[in-house]
C-alpha positions in Angstrom: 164.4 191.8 -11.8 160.7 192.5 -11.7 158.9 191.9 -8.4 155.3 191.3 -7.8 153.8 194.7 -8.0 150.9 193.8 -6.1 152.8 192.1 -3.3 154.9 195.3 -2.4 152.0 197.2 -2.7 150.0 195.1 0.3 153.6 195.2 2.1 153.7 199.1 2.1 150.4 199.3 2.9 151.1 197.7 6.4 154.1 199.4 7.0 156.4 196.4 6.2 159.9 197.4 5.6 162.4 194.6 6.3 162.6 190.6 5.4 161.8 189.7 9.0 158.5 191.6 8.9 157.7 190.4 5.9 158.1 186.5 6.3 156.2 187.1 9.6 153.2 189.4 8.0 153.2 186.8 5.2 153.2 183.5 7.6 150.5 184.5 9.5 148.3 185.4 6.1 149.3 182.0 4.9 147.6 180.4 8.6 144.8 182.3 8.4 144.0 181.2 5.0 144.4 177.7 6.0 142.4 178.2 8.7 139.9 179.3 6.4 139.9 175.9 4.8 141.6 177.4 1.1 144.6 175.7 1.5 145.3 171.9 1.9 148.7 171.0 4.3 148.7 167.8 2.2 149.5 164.2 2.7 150.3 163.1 6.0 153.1 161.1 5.5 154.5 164.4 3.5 154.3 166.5 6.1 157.0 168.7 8.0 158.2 172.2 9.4 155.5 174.6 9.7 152.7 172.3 7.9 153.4 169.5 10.0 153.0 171.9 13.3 149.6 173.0 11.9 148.1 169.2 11.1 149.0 168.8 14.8 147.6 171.6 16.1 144.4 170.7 14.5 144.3 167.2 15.6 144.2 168.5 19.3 141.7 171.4 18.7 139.3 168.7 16.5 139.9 166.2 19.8 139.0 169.2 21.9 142.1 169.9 23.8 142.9 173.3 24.7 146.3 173.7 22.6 147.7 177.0 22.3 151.2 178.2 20.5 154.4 177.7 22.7 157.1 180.7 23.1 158.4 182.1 20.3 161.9 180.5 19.6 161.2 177.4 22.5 158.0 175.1 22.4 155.9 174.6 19.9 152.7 174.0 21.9 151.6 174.0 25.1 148.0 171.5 26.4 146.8 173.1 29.6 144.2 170.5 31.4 140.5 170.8 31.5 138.8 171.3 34.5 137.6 167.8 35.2 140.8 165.8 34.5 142.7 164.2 37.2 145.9 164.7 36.3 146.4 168.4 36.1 150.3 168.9 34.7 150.0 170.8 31.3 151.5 168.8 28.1 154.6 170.4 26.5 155.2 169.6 23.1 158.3 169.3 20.5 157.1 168.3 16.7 160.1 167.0 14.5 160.3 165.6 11.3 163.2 163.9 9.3 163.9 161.5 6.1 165.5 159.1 8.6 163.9 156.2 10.4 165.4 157.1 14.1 164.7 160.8 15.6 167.9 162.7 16.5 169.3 162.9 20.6 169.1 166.4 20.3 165.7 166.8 18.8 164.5 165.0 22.2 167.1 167.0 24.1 165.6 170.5 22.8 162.4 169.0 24.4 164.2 168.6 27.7 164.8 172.3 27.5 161.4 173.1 27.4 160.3 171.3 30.0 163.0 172.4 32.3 162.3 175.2 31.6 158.8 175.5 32.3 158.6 173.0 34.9 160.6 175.8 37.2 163.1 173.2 38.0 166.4 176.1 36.9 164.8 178.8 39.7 164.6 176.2 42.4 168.3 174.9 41.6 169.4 178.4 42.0 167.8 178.4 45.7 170.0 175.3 46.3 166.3 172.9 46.5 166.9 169.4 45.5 164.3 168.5 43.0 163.0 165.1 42.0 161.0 166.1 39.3 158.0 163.8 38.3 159.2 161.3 40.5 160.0 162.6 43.8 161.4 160.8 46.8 161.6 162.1 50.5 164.0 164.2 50.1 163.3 166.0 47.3 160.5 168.4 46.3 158.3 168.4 43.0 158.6 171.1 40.4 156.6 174.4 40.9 154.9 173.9 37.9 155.5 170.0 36.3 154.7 169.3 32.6 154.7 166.7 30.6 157.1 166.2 27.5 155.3 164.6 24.6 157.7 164.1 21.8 156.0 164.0 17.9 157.2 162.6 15.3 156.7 161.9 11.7 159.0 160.3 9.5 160.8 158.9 7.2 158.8 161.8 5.1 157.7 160.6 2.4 157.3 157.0 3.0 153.5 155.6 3.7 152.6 154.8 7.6 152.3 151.0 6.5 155.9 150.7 5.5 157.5 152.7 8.4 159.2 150.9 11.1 157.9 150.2 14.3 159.9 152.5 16.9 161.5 155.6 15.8 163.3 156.0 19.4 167.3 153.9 19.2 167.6 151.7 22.2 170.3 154.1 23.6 168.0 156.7 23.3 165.1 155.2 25.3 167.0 155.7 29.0 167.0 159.3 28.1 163.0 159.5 27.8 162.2 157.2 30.9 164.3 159.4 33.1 162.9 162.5 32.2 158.8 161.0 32.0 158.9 161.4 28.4 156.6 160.6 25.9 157.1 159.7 21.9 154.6 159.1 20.1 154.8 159.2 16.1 152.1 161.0 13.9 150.4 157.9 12.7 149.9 156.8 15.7 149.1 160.3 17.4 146.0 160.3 15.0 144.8 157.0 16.1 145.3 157.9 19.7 143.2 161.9 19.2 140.2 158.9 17.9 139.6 157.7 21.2 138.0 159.9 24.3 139.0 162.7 25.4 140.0 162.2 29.2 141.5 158.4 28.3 143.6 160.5 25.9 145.2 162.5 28.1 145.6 160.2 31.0 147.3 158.1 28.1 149.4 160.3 27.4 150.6 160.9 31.0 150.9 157.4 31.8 153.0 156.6 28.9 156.9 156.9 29.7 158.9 156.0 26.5 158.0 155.2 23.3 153.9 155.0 23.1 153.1 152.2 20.9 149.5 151.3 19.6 148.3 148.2 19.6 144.6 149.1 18.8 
C-alpha cells in the first residue's frame, strides 16, 4: 500500500517512530493550524471530541478568562480566577458530547473525579479530617484547594439549538449535581452566557448549582 511519501518524510525528520508519537506530533500541528485561523471546527451544533474542546476553549479565551489545558488523561480545562473577582475557587471543566438528548451519569461522574481530585478532598480523608466540601458545617473543614465543577454539554449533535430540548440533566440525575455544587450548562447556552460581562460571568457560574438555564 503506498503511504504519503511526504508525510513519513516530516515524521522522520522529527524523530517520530511509533503511532502514539505520531497522532500526538500530528494533533498538535492540526491545533496550531487552527489556531492560525486555516482551519474551520465547523457548525456548532456539529461539534464533538477534540473540536468541540477547542470551540470551548476559545469562547473562554475570546470572553477573557484565563483557561488553560487540564491534566493529560483527567480534566479538560482548568479557569483560575482573576485578581479582582470575589469568589476565588478555580473552575474545573468536563466537555461531553452525545446523539442523545440526556447526558450520561458517568459522564457527570468522571467530573466528580476531577474535582475530588483537585479539590484535595482524597489527602485530607487519608488524615482522617471530616470534610464538607463547598458547603461546610461546624464540624467539618473546607477543601484545601475547592473548585468548581462546570459540566458542558452539546447535544443531540447534529440537531439545530432551536429544536433541542430544554434540560439535558434526567430528574434522577439532578440530586447528584446539587450535592456536589455542580454546574451544567449546554453549549448553546454557554455561548449566550461568555456574551455578557466578565465578572457576572463567573459569579454566574458559581452561583449556579444544577442545571443553568437561560432565560435572557
Amino acid at each position: 500500500m503506498a503511504h504519503d511519501i511526504d508525510l513519513l518524510t516530516i515524521l522522520k525528520a522529527n524523530e517520530i517512530e511509533t503511532f502514539e508519537d505520531a497522532e500526538n506530533f500530528l494533533m498538535k500541528q492540526l491545533i496550531s493550524i487552527r489556531n492560525d485561523g486555516e482551519l474551520e471546527l465547523g457548525d456548532d451544533k456539529n461539534l464533538s471530541g477534540l473540536s468541540l474542546e477547542l470551540r470551548v476553549k476559545e469562547l473562554f479565551e475570546n470572553a477573557g478568562f484565563l483557561i488553560h489545558e487540564g491534566r493529560k488523561g483527567f480534566e479538560d480545562f482548568v479557569i483560575s480566577p482573576d485578581d479582582d473577582f470575589k469568589t476565588k475557587d478555580k473552575i474545573v471543566i468536563e466537555v461531553k458530547s452525545s446523539k442523545s438528548t440526556i447526558v450520561k451519569l458517568d459522564d457527570l461522574r468522571q467530573l466528580d473525579d476531577w474535582v475530588f481530585d483537585l479539590s484535595g478532598e482524597e489527602q485530607l480523608r487519608k488524615r482522617g479530617v471530616k470534610t464538607g466540601g463547598w458547603n461546610c458545617g461546624p464540624q467539618t473543614v473546607r477543601h484545601p484547594s475547592p473548585h468548581k465543577g462546570l459540566f458542558i454539554f452539546n447535544g443531540p449533535i447534529g440537531l439545530s439549538f432551536e429544536m433541542r430540548s430544554e434540560s439535558f440533566i434526567h430528574p434522577s440525575q439532578l440530586n447528584f449535581l446539587l450535592s456536589r455544587n455542580f454546574c451544567a450548562i449546554s453549549l448553546q447556552d454557554l455561548i449566550s452566557l461568555l456574551g455578557k460581562e466578565k465578572t457576572m460571568v463567573w459569579e454566574t457560574i458559581h452561583s449556579t448549582v444544577g442545571e443553568f438555564k437561560n432565560n435572557a
